[in-house]
C-alpha distance (Angstrom), angle and dihedral (degrees) to the residues before:
residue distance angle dihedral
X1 . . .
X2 4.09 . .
X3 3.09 87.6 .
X4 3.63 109.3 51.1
X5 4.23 92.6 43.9
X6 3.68 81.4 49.2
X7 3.71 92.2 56.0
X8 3.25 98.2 44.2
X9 3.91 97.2 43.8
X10 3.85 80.3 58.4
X11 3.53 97.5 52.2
X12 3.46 90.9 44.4
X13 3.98 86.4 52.2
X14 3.77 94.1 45.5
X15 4.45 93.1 51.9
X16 3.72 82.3 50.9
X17 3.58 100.2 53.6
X18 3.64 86.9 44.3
X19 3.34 98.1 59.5
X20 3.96 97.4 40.5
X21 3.94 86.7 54.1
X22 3.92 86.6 46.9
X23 3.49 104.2 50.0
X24 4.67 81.7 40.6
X25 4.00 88.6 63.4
X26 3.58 92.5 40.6
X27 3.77 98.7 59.8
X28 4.26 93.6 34.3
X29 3.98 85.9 56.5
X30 3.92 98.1 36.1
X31 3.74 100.0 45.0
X32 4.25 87.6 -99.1
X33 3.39 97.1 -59.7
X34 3.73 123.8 137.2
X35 4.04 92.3 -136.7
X36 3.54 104.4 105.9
X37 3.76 114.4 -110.9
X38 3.87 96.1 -113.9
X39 3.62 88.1 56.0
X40 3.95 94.3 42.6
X41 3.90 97.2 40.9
X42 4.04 91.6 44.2
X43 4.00 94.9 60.9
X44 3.72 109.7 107.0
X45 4.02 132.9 -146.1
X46 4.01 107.1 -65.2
X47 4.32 87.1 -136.3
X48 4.06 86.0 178.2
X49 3.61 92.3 68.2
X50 3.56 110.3 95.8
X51 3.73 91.8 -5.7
X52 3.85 116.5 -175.3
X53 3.90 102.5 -121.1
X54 3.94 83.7 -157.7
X55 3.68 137.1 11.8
X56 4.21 142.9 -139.8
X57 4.09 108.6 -106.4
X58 3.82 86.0 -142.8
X59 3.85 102.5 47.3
X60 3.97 92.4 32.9
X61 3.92 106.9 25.8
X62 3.55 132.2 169.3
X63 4.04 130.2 59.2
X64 3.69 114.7 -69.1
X65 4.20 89.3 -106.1
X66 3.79 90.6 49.2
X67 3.82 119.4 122.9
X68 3.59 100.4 -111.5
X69 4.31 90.0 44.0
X70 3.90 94.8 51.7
X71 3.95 121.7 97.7
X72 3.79 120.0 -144.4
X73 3.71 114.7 -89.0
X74 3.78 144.0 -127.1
X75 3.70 92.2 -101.9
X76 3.88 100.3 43.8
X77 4.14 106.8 132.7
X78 3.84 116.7 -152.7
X79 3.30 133.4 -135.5
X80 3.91 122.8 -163.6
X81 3.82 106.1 -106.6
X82 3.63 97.6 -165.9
X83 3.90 97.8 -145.5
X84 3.79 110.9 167.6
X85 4.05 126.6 -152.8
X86 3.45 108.2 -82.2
X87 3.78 119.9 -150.1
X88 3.66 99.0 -117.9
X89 3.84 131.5 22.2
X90 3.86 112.8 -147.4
X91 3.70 144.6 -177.8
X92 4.42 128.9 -100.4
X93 4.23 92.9 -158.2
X94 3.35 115.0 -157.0
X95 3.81 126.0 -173.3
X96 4.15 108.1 -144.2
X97 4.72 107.5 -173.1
X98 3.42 128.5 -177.6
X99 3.36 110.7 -136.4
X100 4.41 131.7 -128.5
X101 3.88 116.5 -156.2
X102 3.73 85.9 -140.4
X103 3.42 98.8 68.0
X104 3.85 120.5 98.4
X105 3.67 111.3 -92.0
X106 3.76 120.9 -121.2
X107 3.99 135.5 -160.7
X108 3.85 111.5 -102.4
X109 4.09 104.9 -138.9
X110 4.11 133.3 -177.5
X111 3.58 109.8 -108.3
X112 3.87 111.2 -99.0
X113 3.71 86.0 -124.8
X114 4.22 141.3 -30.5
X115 3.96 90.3 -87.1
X116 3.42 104.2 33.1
X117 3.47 108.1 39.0
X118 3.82 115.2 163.2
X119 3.83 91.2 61.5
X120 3.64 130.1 106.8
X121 4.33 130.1 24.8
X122 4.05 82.9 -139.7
X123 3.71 105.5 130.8
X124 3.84 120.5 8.8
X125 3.46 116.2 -153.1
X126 3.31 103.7 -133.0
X127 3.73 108.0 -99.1
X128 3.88 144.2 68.0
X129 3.48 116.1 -140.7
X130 4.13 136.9 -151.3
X131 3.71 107.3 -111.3
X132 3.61 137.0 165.8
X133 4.27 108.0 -113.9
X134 4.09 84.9 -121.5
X135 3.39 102.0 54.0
X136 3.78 109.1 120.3
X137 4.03 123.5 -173.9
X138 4.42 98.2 -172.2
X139 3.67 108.8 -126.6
X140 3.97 121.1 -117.4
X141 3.58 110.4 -80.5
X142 3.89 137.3 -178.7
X143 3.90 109.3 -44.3
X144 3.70 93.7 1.1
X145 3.60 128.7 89.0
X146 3.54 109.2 150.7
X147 3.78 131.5 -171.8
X148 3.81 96.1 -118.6
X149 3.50 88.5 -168.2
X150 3.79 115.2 174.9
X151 3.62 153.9 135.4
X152 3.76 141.7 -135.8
X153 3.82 123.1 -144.9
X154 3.70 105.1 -137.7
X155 4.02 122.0 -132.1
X156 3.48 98.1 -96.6
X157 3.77 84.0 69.6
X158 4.31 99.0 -124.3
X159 4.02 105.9 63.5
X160 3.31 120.8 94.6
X161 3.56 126.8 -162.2
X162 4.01 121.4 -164.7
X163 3.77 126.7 -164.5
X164 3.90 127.4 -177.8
X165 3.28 114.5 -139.6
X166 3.29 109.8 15.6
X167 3.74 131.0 -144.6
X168 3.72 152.4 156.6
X169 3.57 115.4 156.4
X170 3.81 103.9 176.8
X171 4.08 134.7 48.4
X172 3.36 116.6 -93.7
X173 4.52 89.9 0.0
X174 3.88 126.4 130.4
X175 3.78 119.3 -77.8
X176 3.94 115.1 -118.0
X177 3.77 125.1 -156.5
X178 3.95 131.5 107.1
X179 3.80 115.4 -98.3
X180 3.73 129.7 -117.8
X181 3.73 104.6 -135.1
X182 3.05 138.5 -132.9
X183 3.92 98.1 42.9
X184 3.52 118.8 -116.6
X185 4.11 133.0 -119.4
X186 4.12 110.3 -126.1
X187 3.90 78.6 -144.4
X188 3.75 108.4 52.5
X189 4.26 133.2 62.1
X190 3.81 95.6 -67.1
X191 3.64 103.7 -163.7
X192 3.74 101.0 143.3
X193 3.82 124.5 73.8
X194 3.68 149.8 120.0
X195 3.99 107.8 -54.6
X196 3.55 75.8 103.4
X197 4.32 94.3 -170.0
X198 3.68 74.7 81.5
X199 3.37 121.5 10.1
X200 3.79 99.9 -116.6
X201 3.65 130.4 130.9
X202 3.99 122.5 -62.2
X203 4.44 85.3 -147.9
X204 3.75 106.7 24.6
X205 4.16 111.0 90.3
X206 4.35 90.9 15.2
X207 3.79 118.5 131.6
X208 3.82 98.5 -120.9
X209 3.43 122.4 -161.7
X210 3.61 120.5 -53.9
X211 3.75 100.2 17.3
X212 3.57 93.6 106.1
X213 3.63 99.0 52.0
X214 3.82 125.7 59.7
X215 3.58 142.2 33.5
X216 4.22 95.3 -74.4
X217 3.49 119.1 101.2
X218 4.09 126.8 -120.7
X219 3.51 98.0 -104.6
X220 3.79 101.4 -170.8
X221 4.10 142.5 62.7
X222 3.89 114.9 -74.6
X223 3.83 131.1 -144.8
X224 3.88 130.3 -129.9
X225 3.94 132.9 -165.1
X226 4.06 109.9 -162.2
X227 3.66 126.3 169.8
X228 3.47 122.5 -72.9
X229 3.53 109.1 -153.3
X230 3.75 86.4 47.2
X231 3.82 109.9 45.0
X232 4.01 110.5 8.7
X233 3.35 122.8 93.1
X234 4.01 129.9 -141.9
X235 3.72 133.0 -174.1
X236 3.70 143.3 146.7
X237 3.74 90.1 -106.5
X238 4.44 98.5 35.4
X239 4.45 91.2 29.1
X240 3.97 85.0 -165.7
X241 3.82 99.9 -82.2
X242 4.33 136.1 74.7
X243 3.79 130.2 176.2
X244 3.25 128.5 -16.6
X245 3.61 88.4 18.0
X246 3.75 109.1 82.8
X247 4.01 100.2 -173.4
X248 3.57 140.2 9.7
X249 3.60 127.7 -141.1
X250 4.00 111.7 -66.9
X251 3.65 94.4 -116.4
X252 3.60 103.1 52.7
X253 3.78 98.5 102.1
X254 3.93 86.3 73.0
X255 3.75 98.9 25.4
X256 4.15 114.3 35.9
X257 4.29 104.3 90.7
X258 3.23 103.6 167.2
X259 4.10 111.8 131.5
X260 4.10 96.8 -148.2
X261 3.50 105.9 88.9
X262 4.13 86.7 -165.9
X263 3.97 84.9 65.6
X264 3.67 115.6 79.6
X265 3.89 142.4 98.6
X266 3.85 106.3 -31.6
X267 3.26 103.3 15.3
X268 4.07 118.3 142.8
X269 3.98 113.7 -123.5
X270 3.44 116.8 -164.4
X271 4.08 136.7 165.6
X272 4.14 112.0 -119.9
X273 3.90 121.4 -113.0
X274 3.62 94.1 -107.5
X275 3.34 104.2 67.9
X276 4.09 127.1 75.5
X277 3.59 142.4 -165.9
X278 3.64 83.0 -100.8
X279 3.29 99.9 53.5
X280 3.32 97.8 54.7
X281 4.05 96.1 48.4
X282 4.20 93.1 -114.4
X283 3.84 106.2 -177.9
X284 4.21 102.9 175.1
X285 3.23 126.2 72.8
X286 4.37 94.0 -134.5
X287 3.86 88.8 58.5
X288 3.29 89.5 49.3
X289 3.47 89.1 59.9
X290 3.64 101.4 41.9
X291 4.07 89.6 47.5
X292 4.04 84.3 59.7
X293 4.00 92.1 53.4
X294 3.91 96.5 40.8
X295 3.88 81.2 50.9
X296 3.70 108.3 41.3
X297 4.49 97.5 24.5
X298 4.10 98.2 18.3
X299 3.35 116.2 -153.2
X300 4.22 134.3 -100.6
X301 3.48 123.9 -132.7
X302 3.72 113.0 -126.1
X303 3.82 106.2 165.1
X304 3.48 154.0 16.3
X305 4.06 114.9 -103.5
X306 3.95 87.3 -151.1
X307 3.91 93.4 -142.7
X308 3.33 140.3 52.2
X309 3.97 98.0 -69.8
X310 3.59 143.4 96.6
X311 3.98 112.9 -124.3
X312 3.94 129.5 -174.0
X313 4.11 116.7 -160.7
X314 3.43 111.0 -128.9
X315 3.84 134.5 156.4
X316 3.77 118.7 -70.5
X317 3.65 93.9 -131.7
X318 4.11 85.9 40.4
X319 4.31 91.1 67.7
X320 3.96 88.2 39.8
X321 4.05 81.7 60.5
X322 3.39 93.2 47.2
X323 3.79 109.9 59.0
X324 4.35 80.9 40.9
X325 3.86 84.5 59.3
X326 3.50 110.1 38.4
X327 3.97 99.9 19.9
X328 3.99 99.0 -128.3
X329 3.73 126.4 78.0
X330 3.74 127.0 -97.2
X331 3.76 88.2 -134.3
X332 4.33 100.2 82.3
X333 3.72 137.1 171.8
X334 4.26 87.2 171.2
X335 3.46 141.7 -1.2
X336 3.68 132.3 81.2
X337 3.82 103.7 -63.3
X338 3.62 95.0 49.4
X339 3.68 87.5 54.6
X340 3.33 92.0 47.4
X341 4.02 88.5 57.2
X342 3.62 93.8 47.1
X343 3.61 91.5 58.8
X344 3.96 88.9 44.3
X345 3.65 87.9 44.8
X346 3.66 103.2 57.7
X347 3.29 96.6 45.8
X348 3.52 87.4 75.7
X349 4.09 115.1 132.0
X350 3.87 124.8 -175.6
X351 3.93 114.5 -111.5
X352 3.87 90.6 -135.3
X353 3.70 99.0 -176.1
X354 3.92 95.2 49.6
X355 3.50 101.0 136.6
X356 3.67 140.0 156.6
X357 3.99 85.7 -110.2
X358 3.75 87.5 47.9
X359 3.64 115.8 21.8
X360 3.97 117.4 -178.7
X361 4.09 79.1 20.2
X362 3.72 100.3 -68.0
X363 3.89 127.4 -104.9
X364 4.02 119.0 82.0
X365 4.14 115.3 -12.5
X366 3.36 114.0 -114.7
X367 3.98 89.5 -133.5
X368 3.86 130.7 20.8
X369 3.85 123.2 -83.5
X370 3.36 120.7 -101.9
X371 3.90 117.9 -83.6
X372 3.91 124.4 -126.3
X373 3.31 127.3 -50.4
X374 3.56 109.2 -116.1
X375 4.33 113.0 -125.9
């Protein structure tokens, strides 16, 4: 009888300890809550709350079915992308103006070359534009050659203009960069622009400023540069681009190595349903936000990086914001954001069935559209 009350005062012991330990793990890995963590981690981003009943053309542009407005949808079918860490994640700046018909009108010219940029009145592109005397666009200098892709919103508030890379290097001078043509309307799909690996827009998918800081979510399609000779893929049959890209870069038939003939210019990245900000470990609060719009937008690829890193285009005055927020730089090699982004990063998948039939995938959108645009 000794026996048997021992036994069972043991058992009894053991389904208590069991159940302290339990309920221990569940509130150290659910931020001690009693929900269980599949049920916390699996909630998604509540996009009616505080919904914008209308939106600014110039912070928010584009229709609401354009490319860089529609979520992923019910039906989207992923595709391993195979992206890799990368030892440093960096910056695309862009520079985004709106512009006033009574500024002085200056001579747009193409760069005299990628590193020296405000040199040489060779070929004029074709239009003067309304700038401020003190605008200044730094020239490329020794390790660093940005992108500088922008545009400029014309005065009669729908025509944009896009120029790749930008540059004006003295008061009152010419502006230099090569011109996406035809112009685009503020108002209509706006796919095509001067990230011109690609052919995609210079201001539809960037972080603007503000979207990295606060509580609301980014409610629109990101962009992503990775590197070439790494991850894109070329062949006679796939030559290194597919819808909405309309080009890839000119040397890609000798330089694009990437092996998955689903990754290349255009294509639509996006994170799966399944996984979670806690599954993957995220720590800061701006990869927490960029995991939500990789999973719920996705994001198009639109250039190549041209080294071994993995850059996202976002407004200049957007990264200035960021290191005043959070007081580290958005540019990383270590630290806990750049893990964070690596983790984001690669889980990457391909949207295969992005299509102009079914863009995001087709089927219901994993967020809302985009409301009005506001006259």
């Amino acid at each position: 009888m000794f026996k048997r009350f021992r036994s069972q005062w043991f058992l009894t012991f053991l389904c208590i300890a069991c159940a302290f330990l339990g309920l221990l793990a569940c509130q150290q890995t659910s931020g001690h809550s009693s929900t269980p963590l599949n049920q916390v981690a699996a909630q998604p981003i509540d996009y009616s709350r505080n919904a914008p009943s209308s939106r600014d053309k110039f912070l928010w542009p584009f229709s609401s079915e354009s490319i860089w407005n529609m979520p992923i949808g019910s039906d989207a079918r992923y595709q391993a992308a195979g992206i890799k860490p990368a030892p440093r994640l960096r910056s695309d700046e862009e520079y985004f103006f709106k512009l006033n018909g009574s500024d002085p009108r200056r001579p747009v010219y193409a760069p005299g070359s990628w590193r020296k940029r405000c040199r040489g009145k060779k070929k004029f592109m074709k239009i003067s534009l309304p700038v401020p005397d003190n605008l200044i666009i730094p020239d490329a200098r020794q390790g660093k050659t940005p992108n500088n892709a922008s545009a400029f919103l014309m005065p009669d508030g729908r025509t944009l203009v896009q120029l790749e890379p930008l540059a004006r290097c003295e008061p009152g001078g010419s502006i230099y960069g090569w011109r996406y043509f035809p112009d685009v309307d503020i108002y209509e799909d706006g796919i095509g622009g001067a990230h011109f690996g690609s052919g995609l827009s210079s201001i539809g998918g960037s972080i603007r400023k503000g979207e990295l800081v606060g509580d609301a979510p980014i409610r629109h399609a990101l962009k992503l540069n990775l590197w070439g000779k790494k991850y894109l893929y070329y062949s006679k049959n796939i030559p290194g681009y597919r819808w909405p890209a309309d080009r890839a870069d000119k040397y890609a038939a000798k330089q694009y190595g990437g092996k998955n003939p689903e990754l290349v210019q255009g294509t639509l990245l996006a994170i799966t349903p399944d996984i979670t900000v806690s599954s993957l470990g995220l720590k800061t609060q701006p990869a927490k936000k960029l995991f939500h719009a990789f999973q719920d937008y996705g994001a198009y690829v639109v250039d190549d990086a041209g080294w071994n890193t993995h850059a996202i285009p976002l407004e200049n005055s957007a990264l200035k914001e960021f290191r005043r927020t959070y007081g580290y730089s958005f540019n990383s090699s270590k630290g806990p954001f750049y893990e964070d982004m690596m983790r984001v990063l690669t889980s990457l998948s391909v949207v295969s069935n992005n299509t102009p039939e079914t863009v995001g995938g087709g089927g219901e959108p994993r967020a809302p559209l985009a409301p009005p645009i506001r006259n």
